[in-house]
C-alpha positions as CSV (number, residue, x, y, z in Angstrom):
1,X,11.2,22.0,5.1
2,X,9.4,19.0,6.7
3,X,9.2,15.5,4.5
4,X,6.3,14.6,3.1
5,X,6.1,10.6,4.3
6,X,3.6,8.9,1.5
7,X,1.9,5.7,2.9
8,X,0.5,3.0,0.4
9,X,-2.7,3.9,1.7
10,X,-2.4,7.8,0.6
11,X,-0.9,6.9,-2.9
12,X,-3.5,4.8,-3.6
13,X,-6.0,7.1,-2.5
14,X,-4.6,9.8,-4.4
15,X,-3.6,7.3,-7.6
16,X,-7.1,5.7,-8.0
17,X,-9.6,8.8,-7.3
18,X,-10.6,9.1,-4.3
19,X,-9.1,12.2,-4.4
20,X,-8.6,12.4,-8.1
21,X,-11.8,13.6,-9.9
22,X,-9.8,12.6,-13.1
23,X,-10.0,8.8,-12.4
24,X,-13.6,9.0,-11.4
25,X,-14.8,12.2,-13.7
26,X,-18.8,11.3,-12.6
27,X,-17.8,10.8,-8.7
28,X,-19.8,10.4,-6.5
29,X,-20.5,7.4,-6.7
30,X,-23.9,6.4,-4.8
31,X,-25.1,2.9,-3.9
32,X,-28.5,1.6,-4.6
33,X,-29.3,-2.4,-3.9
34,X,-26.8,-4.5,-4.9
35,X,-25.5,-1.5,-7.7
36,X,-22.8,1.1,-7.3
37,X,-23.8,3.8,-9.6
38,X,-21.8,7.2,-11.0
39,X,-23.3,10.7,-10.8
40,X,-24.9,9.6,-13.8
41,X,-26.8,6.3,-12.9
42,X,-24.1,4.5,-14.9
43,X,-22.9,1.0,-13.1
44,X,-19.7,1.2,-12.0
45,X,-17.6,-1.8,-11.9
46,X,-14.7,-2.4,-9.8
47,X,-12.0,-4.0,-11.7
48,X,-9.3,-4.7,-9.1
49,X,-6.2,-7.0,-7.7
50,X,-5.0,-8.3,-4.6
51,X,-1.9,-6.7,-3.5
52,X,-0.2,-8.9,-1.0
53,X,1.2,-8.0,2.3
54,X,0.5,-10.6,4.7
55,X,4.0,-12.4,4.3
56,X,7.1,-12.6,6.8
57,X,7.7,-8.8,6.5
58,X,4.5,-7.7,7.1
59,X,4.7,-5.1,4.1
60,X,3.1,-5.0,0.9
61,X,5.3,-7.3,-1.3
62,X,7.8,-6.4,-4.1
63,X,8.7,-2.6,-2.5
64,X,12.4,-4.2,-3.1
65,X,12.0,-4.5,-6.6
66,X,10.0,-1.1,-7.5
67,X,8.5,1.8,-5.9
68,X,5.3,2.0,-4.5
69,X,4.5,4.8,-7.4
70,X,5.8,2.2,-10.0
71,X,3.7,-0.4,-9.0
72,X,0.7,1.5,-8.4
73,X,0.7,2.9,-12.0
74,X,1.3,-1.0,-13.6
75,X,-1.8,-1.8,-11.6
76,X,-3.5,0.6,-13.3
77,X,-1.9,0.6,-16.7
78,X,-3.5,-2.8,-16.9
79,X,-6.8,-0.8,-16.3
80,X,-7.8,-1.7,-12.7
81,X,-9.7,1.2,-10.5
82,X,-9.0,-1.1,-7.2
83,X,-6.2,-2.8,-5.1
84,X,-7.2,-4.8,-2.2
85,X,-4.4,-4.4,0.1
86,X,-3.9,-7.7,2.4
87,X,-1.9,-7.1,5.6
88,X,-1.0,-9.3,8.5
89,X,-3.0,-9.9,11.7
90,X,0.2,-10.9,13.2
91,X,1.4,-7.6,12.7
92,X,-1.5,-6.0,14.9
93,X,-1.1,-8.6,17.6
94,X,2.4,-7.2,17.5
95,X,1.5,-4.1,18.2
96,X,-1.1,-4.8,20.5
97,X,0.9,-7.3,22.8
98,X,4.1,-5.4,22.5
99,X,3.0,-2.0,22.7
100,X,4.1,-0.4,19.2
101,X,5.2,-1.3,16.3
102,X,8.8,-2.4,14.7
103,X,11.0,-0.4,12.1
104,X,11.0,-1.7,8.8
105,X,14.6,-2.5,9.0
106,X,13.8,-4.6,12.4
107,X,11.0,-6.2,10.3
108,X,13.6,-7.0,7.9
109,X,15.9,-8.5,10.0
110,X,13.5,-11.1,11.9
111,X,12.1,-12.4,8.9
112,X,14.9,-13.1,6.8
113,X,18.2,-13.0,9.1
114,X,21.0,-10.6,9.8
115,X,22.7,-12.0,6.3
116,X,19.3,-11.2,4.0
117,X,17.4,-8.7,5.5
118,X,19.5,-5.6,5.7
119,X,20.2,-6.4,2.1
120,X,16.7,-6.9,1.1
121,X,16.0,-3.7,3.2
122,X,18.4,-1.6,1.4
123,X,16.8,-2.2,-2.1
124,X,13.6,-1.2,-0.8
125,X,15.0,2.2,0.5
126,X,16.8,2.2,-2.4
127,X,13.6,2.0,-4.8
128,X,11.2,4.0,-2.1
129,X,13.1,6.8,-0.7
130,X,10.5,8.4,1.4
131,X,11.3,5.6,4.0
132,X,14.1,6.4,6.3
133,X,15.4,4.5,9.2
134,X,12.0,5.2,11.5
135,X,10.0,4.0,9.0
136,X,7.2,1.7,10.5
137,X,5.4,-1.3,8.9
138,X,2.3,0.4,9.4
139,X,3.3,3.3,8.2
140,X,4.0,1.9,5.1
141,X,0.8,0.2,4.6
């Protein structure tokens, strides 16, 4: 049976509604002027955070603390409906300039050393278990 590999981007789909008619039960939501509206002409207002990944890594922050899941439902415990998920150009220019992408556990590595990184790497495979040793920084985000 293949894995199911869940990005950040697909959780947070999933977690705040796009695909979710529970979080937004009067989805669509339509735009008119300056206003986002529900099906029901209602204002909608985005209440949201910044979620940080724009750092050495290049991943959103924290993943070694708590899972993407965990963090995800604290966000919206609190009552946001929106994450604004940061990333690194660097990370792109990466890509661009050197062809592809690096593992996580390369990531790791350059940013905080051969001592720090593989240790900081294992807590976050520890707390996000769908990431596995092939596991991109872009696929993460």
């Amino acid at each position: 049976m293949p894995t199911m590999r869940l990005s950040l981007s697909s959780l947070l789909v999933l977690g705040f509604g796009v695909l979710n008619s529970r979080c937004w039960p009067d989805a669509p939501l339509v735009t008119l002027g300056r206003w986002i509206h529900n099906s029901k002409g209602d204002n909608v207002t985005y209440a949201g955070v910044n979620w940080p990944g724009a750092a050495d890594v290049m991943i959103p922050e924290g993943l070694q603390y708590a899972s993407i899941e965990s963090i995800v439902s604290g966000i919206k415990s609190l009552g946001m409906n929106a994450i604004r998920l940061t990333f690194a150009i660097e990370m792109i220019d990466d890509i661009m300039d050197g062809g592809g992408d690096v593992t996580l556990s390369a990531a790791f590595t350059k940013a905080l050393g051969s001592t720090n990184g593989p240790t900081v790497y294992s807590e976050v495979l520890k707390n996000n278990p769908q990431f596995d040793a092939g596991t991109t920084r872009v696929q993460v985000s």
